[in-house]
C-alpha positions, 0 to 999 in steps of 0.5 A: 556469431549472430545467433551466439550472440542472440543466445548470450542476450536470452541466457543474460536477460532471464539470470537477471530476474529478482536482482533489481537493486534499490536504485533501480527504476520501476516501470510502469505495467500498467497500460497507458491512458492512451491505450487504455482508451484504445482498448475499451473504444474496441471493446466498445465497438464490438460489443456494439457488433462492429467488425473492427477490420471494417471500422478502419476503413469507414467513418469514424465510430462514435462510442460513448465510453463507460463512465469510471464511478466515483464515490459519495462527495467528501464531507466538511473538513474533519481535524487530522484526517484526509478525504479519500474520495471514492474511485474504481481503480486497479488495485495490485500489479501482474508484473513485480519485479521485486516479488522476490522480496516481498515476504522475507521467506522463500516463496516461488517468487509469486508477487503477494500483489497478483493479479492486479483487478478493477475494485472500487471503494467509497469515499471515506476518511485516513489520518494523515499521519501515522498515530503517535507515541503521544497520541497512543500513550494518552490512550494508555493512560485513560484505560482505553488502550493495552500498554504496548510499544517500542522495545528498542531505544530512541522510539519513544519521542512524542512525535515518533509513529508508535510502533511494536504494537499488536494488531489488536492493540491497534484496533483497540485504538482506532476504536477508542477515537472512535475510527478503525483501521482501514482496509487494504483496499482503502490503504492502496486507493489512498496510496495509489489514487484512481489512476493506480501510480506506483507510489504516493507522489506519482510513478517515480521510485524512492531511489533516495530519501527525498520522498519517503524514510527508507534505507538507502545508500547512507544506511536505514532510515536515511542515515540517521543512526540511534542515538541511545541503545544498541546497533545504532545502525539499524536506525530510528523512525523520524517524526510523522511528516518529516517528509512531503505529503503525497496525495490527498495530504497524507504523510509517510505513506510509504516509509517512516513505519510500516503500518497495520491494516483491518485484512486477513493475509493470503499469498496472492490477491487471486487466493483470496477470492471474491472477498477481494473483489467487487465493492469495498471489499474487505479482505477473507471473512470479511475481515471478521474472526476466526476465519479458518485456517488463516493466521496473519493479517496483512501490512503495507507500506514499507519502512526506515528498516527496508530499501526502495523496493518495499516503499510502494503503494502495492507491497504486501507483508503479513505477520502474526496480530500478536505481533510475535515474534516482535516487529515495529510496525505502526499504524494509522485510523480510518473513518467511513462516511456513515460514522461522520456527523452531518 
């Protein structure tokens, strides 16, 4: 009876891969502070030719840890935008239990966020809101920006994430107050912080709307239906900063519109290669066209339309930068040190 029921608990725990529901709660993968620690005073200690055996039973052994880099400092306050202060932090995650739905396609259930690895980005600065319909259509007006944006009805209030726009007419944008968008790595550094929690508010999930525009159980975007158009049930993006700001005082990080970054797509982080590695990276060919036979450029941050389990600091999505066939994403800018004024 022992062994059948050893049996029955294996069979029962493999069948419940990838049927992790909204409400579930994400554990947290990576090591503790505490083991983390652990883990490089024994790295330490063997680099140093101490047998570890032998190090239990003696005195203690004094080992100066490797100090963690940190950025350049954050310059004086710039209007809108938030200071990222440059880190080393571990970007991606090794176990996804929601890889089954990361890209809306058939895959073999891979997490576009593998393998996780230790990057560092440089201080730099993030809207702390995602780009308004107002902000873009002032762009349209004075000729700098292509007129793109929202096909469905209630999309269009000032306040509102612009959305429905190009990759290109984003960068377009971004150019024109004289930013860019910001790189994946920059993205997840300002999403996650230096220590590499799950979401913008720290490791607890977006199991209700408290905390990020989502789909829960009263509908999209938290049951606030359309209020002119068609299928008023699919929702509508709320004003930028209808809820909390997470770290470094940026709103919607997670939610609201899921936002444009500068990078090419790949399937995994691993398939990108040294690009993805190593200091402010910027993703395949540098972020730079043509580059081979890649067709997608990548999105993050999950949105009204999709439930908790896209609504994390390391949820990858790719589409065309046409934009076709037609999705609302948004987007927000980003500024590097060196384009600041002293």
């Amino acid at each position: 009876m022992k062994a059948k029921m050893i049996i029955f608990l294996a069979v029962a725990l493999s069948s419940s891969a990838c049927e992790s529901t909204p409400a579930q709660k994400l554990e947290v993968v990576s090591a503790p502070p505490k083991a983390a620690k652990v883990a490089r005073v024994a790295a330490a200690k063997a680099d140093a030719g101490v047998d570890a055996s032998v190090a239990e039973a003696t005195e203690p052994l004094t080992v100066e840890l490797p100090k963690l880099r940190t950025g350049r400092d954050c310059p004086a306050a710039v209007e809108g935008m938030s200071c990222i202060p440059g880190a080393e932090f571990t970007r991606g995650l090794d176990d996804d239990p929601h890889a089954c739905v990361q890209d809306h396609q058939p895959s073999d259930r891979r997490s576009a966020a593998s393998p996780s690895a230790r990057i560092f980005v440089d201080t730099f600065l993030m809207d702390q809101t995602e780009v308004t319909v107002e902000a873009y259509t002032a762009c349209v007006k004075s000729g700098k920006c292509p007129d793109s944006g929202p096909v469905y009805a209630d999309y269009r209030a000032p306040k509102q994430p612009i959305t429905g726009n190009p990759w290109y007419d984003a960068v377009a944008f971004c150019e024109s107050v004289g930013k860019r968008l910001p790189t994946e790595a920059e993205w997840e550094l300002a999403a996650r912080g230096p220590d590499a929690e799950l979401y913008p508010w720290g490791n607890e999930p977006a199991a209700n709307c408290e905390n990020a525009v989502i789909m829960d159980e009263t509908g999209r975007s938290c049951g606030e239906i359309k209020r002119r158009g068609k299928n008023p049930e699919k929702g509508r993006v709320l004003e930028v900063g209808s809820r909390p700001a997470g770290r470094y005082g940026l709103f919607d990080m997670v939610g609201n519109a899921e936002e444009w970054v500068a990078d090419w797509w790949t399937p995994t982080w691993a398939e990108c290669g040294a690009d993805c590695q190593g200091d402010n990276p910027k993703g395949p060919c540098q972020g730079k066209e043509p580059c081979g036979d890649l067709t997608y450029r990548a999105v993050r941050g999950g949105s009204w339309y999709w439930p908790a389990e896209h609504a994390n600091g390391y949820h990858r999505r790719r589409h065309h930068p046409t934009n076709k066939p037609f999705h609302h994403f948004g987007f927000r800018c980003a500024k590097s040190l060196d384009a600041v004024p002293e």
